[in-house]
N, C-alpha and C positions, 0 to 999 in steps of 0.2 A: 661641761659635758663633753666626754671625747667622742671623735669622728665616727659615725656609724659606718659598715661597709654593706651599700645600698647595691643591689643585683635588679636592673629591670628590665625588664626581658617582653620586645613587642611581637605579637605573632609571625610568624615568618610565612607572607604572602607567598598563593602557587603562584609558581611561573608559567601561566599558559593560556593569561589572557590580561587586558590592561585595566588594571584597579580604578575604580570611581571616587567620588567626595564620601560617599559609606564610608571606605576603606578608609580613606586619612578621619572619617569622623571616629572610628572606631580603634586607631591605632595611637590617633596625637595625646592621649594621655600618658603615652608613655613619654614621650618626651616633655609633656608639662613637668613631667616626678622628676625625670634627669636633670633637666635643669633647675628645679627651686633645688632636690636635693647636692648640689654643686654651690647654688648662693648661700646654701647653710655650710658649708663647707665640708660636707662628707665627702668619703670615697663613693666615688658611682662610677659603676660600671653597667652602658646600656647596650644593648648585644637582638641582632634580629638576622634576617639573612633571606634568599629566596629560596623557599621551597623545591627542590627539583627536579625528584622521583617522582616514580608512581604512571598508575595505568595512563590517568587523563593525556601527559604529555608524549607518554610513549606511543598511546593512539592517534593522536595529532602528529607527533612526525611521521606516522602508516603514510597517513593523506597525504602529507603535502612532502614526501617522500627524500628526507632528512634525519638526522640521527636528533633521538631526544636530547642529547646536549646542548644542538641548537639552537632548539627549541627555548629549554629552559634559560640559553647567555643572551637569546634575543631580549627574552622576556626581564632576566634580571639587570640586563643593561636599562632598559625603558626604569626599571622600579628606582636605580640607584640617581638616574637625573631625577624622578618624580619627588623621591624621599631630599636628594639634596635641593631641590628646588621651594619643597613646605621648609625647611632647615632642621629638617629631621637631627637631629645632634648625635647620632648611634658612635660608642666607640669602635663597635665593631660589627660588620652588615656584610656575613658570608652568604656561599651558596652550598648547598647539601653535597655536593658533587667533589666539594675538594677533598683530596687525598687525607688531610689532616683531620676532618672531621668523620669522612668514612673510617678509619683507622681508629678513631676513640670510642668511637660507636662500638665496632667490634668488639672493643676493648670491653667495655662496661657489659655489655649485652652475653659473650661471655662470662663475665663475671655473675650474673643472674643465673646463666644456667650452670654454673658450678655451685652455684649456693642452693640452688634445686628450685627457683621460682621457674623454669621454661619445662617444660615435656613434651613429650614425643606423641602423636594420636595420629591414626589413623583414621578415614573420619569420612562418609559420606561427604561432598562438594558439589557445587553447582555445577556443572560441565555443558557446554556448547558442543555437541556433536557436530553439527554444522562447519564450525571454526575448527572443532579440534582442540579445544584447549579448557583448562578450569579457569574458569572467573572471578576477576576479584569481583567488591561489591559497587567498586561505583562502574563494573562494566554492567552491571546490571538495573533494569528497570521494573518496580512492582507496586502493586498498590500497597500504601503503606495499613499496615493490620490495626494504628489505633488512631490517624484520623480518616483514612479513606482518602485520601489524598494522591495521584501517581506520583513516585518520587525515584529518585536513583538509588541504589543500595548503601550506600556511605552512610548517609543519615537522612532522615525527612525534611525537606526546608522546609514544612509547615508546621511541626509538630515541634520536631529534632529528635525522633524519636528513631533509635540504633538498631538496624535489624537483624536480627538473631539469621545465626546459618539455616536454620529450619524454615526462615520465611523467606529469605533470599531464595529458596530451590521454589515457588513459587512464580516469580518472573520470568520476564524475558532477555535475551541477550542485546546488551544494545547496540551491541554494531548488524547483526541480522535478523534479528526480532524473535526468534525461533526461540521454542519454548524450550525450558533447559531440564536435564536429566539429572539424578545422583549415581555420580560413580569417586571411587575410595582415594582417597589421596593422603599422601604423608603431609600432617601439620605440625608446626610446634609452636607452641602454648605459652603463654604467659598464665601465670596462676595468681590472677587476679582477686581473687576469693581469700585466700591467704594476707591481702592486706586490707580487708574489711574493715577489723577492729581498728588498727592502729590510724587507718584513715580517715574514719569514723573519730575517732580521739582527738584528733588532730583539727579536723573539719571544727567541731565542737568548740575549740579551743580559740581558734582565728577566725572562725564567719563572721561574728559581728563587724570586723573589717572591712567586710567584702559588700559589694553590690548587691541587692536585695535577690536578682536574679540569678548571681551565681550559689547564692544560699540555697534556693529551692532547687535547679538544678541538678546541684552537688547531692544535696539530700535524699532529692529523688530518689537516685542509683542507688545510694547508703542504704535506703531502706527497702528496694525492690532486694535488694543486695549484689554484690559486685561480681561478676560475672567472667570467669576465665576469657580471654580474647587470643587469637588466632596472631601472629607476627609471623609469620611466613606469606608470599604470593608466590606467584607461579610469573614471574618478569625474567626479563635478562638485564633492567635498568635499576640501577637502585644501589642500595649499601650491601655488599655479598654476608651469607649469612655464617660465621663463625664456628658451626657447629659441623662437623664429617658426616655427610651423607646429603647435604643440605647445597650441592654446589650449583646445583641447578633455578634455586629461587634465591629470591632476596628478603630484607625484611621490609615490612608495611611503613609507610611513612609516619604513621604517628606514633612511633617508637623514633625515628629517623629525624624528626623534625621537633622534638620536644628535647631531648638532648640536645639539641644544638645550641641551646642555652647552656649548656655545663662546658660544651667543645670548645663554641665561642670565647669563653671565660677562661680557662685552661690557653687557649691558644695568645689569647693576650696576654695573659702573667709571664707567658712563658717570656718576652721581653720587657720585664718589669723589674725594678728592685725592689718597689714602694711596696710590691705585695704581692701574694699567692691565692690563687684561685682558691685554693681551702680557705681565704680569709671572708670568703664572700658564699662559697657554698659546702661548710663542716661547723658545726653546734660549737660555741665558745668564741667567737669572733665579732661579739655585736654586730651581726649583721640581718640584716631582713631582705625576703625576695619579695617582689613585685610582677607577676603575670600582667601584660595588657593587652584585650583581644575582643573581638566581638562575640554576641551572648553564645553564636555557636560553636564556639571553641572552648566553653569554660571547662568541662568535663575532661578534654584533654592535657588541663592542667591544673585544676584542683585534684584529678583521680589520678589518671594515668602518672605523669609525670613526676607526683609523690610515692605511687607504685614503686619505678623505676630508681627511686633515690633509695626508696625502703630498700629494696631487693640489693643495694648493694652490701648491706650490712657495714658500712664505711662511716658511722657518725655524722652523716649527710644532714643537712637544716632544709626545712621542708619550705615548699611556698608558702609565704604567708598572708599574702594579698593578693586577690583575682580583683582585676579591673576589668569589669565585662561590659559592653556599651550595649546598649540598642541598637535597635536600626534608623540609618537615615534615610530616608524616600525624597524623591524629586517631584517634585508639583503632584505632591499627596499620592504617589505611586510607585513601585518598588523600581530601583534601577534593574536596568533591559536593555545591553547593546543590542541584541536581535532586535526587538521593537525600538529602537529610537529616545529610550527614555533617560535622561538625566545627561552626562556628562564624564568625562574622564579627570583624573587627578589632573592630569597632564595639559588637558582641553582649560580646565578654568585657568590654568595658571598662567593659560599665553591670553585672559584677557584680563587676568585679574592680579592684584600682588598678593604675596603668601600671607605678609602679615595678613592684611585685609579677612582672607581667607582663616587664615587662622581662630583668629581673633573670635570669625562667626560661626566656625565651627566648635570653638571651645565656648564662647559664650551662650552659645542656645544647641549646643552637644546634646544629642539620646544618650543621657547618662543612667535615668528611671524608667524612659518609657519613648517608644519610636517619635521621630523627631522629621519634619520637612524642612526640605531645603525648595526656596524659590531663587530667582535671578529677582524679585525684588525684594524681597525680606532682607536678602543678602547687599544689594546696593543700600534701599533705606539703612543697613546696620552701618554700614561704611561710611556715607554721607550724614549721618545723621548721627551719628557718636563716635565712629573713629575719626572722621575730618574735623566736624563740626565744634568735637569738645574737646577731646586730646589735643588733634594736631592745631586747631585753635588757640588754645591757650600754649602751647611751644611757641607757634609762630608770633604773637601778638606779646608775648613776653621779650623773648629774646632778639625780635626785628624791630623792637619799640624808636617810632622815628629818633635818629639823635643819638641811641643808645650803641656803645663802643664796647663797654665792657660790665662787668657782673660788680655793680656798687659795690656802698659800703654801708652796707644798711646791715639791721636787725630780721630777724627770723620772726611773725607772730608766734605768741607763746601756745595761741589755740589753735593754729594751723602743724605748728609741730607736733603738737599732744594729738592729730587725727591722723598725721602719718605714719606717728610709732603704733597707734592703735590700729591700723590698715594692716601694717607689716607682721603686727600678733593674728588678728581677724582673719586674715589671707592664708597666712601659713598653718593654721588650723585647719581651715576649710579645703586649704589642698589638701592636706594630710587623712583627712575625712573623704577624699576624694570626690567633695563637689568643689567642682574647678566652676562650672557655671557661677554660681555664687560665688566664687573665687572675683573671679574675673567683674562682674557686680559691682560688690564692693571697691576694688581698684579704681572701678567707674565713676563711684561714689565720691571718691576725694578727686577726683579730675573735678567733677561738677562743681564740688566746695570750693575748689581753688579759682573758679570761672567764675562763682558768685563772688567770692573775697575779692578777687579784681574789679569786677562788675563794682562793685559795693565801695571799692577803696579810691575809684577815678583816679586814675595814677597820671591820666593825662590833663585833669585840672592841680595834682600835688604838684606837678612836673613845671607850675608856673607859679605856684602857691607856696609849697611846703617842700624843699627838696628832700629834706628830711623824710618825710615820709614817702616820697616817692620813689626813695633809695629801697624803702625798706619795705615796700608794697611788692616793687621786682625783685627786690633781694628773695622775700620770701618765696613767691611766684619760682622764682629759679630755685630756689631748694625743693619745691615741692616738686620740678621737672625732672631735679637730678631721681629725686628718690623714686618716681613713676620707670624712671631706665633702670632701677633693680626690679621695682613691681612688676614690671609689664617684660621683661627680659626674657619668663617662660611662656608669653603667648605673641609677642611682637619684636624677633629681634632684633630683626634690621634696623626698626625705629630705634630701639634705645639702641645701637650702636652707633647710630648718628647723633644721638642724643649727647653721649659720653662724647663724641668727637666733639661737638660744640663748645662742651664744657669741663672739656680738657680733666674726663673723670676717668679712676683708676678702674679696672675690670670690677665688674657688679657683686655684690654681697647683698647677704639677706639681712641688713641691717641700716639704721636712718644713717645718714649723711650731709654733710653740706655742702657748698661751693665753696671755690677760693675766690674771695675779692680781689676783685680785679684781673678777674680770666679775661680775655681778650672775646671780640665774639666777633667772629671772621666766617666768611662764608656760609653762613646761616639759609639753608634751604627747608621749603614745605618738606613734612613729612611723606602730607598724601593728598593730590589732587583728586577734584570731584569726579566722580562717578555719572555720566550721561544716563537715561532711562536705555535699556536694551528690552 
């Protein structure tokens, strides 16, 4: 089978406040996909970046009386230690703001409106008398129209329901509460209606792929029908807008921030031989894209962001997989810096290791349906099957008293036959996008391997039968090497200490063995116990 050219693309956090365990619970699938698709030996290219525009941050440098670019290198500098700290793998993790990506934007966005998807309207708008200015929608606050809900204008975090400009002039201003007026403002239009059908065909074609809740989502819209949307603000921050007459606003970030998946990709080829960005996003190239994001961003990339590729009329390959997660809660309650609730990326990770972390947020991940995180659900996982039965069976294998080096034993013939079947069973269920059961399964032959020692007494063959005890650890060690490919996309620091012990070549998505008579020096735990907190 040749290389496929795999595009995965992780939402690109705002920058203008610090991300929680939610956030890595709802992003780290994308780097699960990066990495198996790497041990299969495709081309992958993974691409994410900080958010940087837009009102939020522009009205947070008002306050605290800073230019928003600050704002947003304060915030992507925090992101870029958080991400390298889980071992986010990205090949490339910009920020909206650089010249390269403004520049491409232009470019494309342009290219829309020569092809006739943008227009021109003049157009009743929210306006703040008060302030002086038109608003966008997350300066505004109102009750939402279909759950009753108070929400910001963006979208409803109750519902996720998008409010139309006739319900925004309903609210209030949210920096001075005053109720807001309509007065006429130059907008220009994305004509979002024009890519119904073909969106709709498309959807049709690839949902069974997708997360049950990016299906309904998605469908939703498809059958309310798809609705012209507004890409202009009234900012001075932002991507300038490419069209004469227009010098004064910028465009909307999610136009700005969903491109940045094709700029990213483009900006990376550009110092490549192996390949061209059209090999990963133009039709004929065996390639497939991958979306990964939380449930309330799935719209802006199962809809919008195929919009944008249609409109160019360019032979463009559409996404084809939205990996949308739930939510995660902290002690059965939504996280809440203002109220004290949960925890920062950043915070667990100066008490906890990432594997560790990882490990438990991909194995009990809101992949179907919202998911809790406790501080002990999370130790009991650690202590209780990453120490207890992984690093277990490493440790009590390869520090076996006496033991110098990797025998000369035999492999079981039935321990082999569960690893090649782990390595088929796993990489399905990735590809089906349940990494929980992913992750499971792997478990699964950790356990088998623990019984098979258990079962095999290698420390009465080790006075009885060398024979056998060669080939009790021989096998033990094969079945350790192949857990440091298995477990490579959710633990990698372990298997890179793994592969150092036993002097094995960079991981592949396929069974393996040892070399008899590797040396086995310096052999340290994986992962020490976890105290009650």
């Amino acid at each position: 089978m040749s290389k496929r050219n795999i595009l995965i693309g992780g939402a690109w956090p705002y920058g203008n406040s610090s991300l929680h365990l939610g956030h890595i619970a709802g992003l780290i699938s994308g780097d699960v996909l990066a990495r198996y698709f790497r041990l299969k030996g495709d081309n992958v290219l993974y691409v994410s970046g900080t958010d940087c525009h837009g009102t939020p941050i522009t009205e947070r440098a008002k306050k605290e009386g800073i230019t928003p670019k600050e704002i947003a290198t304060k915030y992507d500098e925090e992101f870029n230690r958080m991400f390298d700290g889980y071992q986010f793998s990205y090949d490339l993790y910009s920020r909206t703001f650089e010249d390269y990506h403004k520049k491409k934007v232009m470019e494309l966005v342009k290219k829309l409106y020569d092809n006739g998807y943008i227009y021109e309207k003049q157009e009743p708008q929210a306006y703040c008398e008060h302030c002086g200015k038109f608003l966008s929608d997350r300066e505004i606050t109102l009750t939402c129209p279909e759950c009753g809900m108070e929400t910001k204008g963006d979208q409803c975090d109750n519902c996720l329901h998008v409010p139309t400009a006739k319900e925004l002039l309903s609210g209030n201003c949210i920096e001075c509460g005053s109720k807001l007026v309509e007065k006429e403002n130059n907008v220009l239009y994305l004509a979002l209606s024009k890519f119904q059908d073909k969106i709709l065909e498309h959807t049709e074609k690839v949902k069974n792929e997708w997360r049950i809740n990016a299906q309904n989502e998605t469908l939703k819209y498809l059958k309310q029908g798809l609705l012209d949307r507004a890409i202009t603000r009234d900012l001075s921050w932002g991507v300038n807008v490419p069209i004469p007459g227009y010098d004064d606003k910028r465009l909307y970030v999610w136009i700005d921030a969903v491109l940045g998946y094709l700029t990213n990709t483009m900006r990376l080829c550009e110092n490549r031989t192996d390949c061209t960005w059209e090999d990963f996003w133009k039709e004929g190239h065996n390639n497939k894209i991958y979306m990964c994001h939380g449930k309330d961003n799935i719209m802006f990339h199962s809809i919008i962001l195929n919009a944008l590729l249609l409109g160019q009329e360019d032979n463009y390959h559409l996404v084809d997989t939205i990996v949308s997660a739930e939510y995660l809660n902290f002690n059965d309650q939504k996280f809440s810096k203002s109220k004290g609730i949960g925890m920062t990326a950043l915070e667990a990770l100066d008490l906890y290791d990432s594997d560790s972390l990882r490990y438990h947020l991909i194995s009990n991940g809101p992949e179907k349906k919202d998911t809790n995180f406790t501080i002990e659900d999370f130790e009991n996982t650690h202590n209780g099957e990453i120490l207890n039965k992984f690093g277990n069976l490493v440790n009590r294998t390869l520090k076996f008293k006496g033991l110098e080096e990797i025998p000369d034993g035999k492999t079981d013939s039935e321990v082999k036959e569960a690893i090649i079947e782990t390595y088929e069973t796993v990489g399905k269920l990735v590809e089906e996008l349940e990494f929980r059961e992913a992750s499971r399964k792997i478990m699964d032959l950790v356990e088998r391997a623990n019984k098979y020692y258990d079962d095999s007494q290698p420390w009465v063959a080790k006075r009885e039968d060398i024979d056998k005890f060669n080939d009790i650890i021989y096998t033990c060690s094969v079945v350790i090497a192949n857990l440091s490919n298995l477990y490579e996309m959710i633990m990698p620091t372990a298997c890179a200490n793994i592969r150092k012990y036993l002097k094995l070549d960079e991981p592949k998505w396929e069974y393996i063995e040892v070399k008899k008579g590797t040396k086995l020096e310096n052999i340290e735990p994986l992962f020490t116990r976890y105290e009650k907190k």
